[in-house]
C-alpha positions in Angstrom: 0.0 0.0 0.0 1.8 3.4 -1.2 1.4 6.2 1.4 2.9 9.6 1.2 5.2 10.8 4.2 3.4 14.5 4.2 0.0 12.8 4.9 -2.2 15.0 6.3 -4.4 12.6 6.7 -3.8 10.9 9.9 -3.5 7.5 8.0 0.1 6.9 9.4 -1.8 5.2 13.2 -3.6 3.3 10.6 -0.5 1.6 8.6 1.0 0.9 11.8 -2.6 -0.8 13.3 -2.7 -2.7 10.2 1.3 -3.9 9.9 1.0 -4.7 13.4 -2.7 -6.8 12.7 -1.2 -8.6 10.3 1.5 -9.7 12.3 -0.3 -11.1 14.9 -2.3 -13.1 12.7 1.5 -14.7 11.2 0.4 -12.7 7.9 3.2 -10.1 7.8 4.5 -11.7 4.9 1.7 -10.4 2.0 1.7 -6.7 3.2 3.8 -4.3 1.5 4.1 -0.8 3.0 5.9 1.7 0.7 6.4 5.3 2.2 7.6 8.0 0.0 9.2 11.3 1.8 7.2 14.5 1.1 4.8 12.9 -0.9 0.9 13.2 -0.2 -2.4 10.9 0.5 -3.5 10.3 -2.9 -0.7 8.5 -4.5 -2.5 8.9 -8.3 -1.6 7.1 -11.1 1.9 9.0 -12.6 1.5 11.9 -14.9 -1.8 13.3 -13.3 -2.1 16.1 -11.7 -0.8 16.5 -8.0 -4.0 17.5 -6.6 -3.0 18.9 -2.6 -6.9 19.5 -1.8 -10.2 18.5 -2.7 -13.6 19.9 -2.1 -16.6 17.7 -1.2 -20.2 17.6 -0.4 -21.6 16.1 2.4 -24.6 13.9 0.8 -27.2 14.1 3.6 -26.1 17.8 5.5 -24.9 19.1 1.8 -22.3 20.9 3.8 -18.7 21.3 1.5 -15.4 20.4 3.8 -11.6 20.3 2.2 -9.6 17.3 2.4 -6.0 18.3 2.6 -3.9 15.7 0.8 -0.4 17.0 1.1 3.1 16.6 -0.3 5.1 18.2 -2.7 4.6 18.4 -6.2 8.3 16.8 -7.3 8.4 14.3 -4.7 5.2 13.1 -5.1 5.1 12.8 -8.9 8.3 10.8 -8.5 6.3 8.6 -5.7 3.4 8.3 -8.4 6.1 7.0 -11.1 7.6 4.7 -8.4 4.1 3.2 -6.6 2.8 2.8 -10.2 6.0 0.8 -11.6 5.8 -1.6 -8.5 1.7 -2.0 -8.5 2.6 -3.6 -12.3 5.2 -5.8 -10.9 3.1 -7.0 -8.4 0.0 -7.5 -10.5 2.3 -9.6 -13.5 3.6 -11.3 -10.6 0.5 -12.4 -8.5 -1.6 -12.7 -12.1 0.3 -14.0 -14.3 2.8 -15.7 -12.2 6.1 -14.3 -13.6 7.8 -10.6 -13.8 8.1 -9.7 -17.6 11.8 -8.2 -19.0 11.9 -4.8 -18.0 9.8 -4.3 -14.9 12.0 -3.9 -11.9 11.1 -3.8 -8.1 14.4 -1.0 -7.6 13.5 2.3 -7.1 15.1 4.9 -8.7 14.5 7.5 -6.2 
């Protein structure tokens, strides 16, 4: 699960509740954390837009609120390149059952 360092989120407790779940359950093994320095939230699929905000609307009280997402724009389009490259690695992995020529789990970061 990609995660950017500069969450503003409060979703750190929650990677460390989870890593620490799986453990106890002897599953540490199939979780993956990746954390990416000054990078926000919403780890988006690379070449999108760094979005460090988003407005909603609440569906019942129809009241707007901000989510603050974080990061910085170089560090986290470099995190969206890097997250993306290993999600495809995983997936030809775990789908197809082998890593194709080219694909690499190194970052280049």
């Amino acid at each position: 699960m990609p995660k950017g360092f500069r969450d503003l989120n409060g979703f750190k407790c929650c990677v460390f509740q989870m890593k620490a779940m799986m453990e106890r359950a002897g599953n540490s093994h199939l979780l993956t954390v990746l954390s990416y320095p000054n990078a926000g939230h919403l780890i988006e699929p690379p070449y999108t837009p760094h979005a460090r905000s988003s407005l909603f609307k609440d569906v019942i009280s129809h009241h707007k609120f901000m989510v603050l997402w974080g990061g910085q724009t170089l560090e986290h389009s470099r995190a969206q390149e890097d997250a993306w490259r290993k999600l495809l690695v995983f997936l030809r992995k775990n789908l197809y059952g082998d890593v194709k020529t080219g694909a690499s789990l190194v970052s280049n970061l």
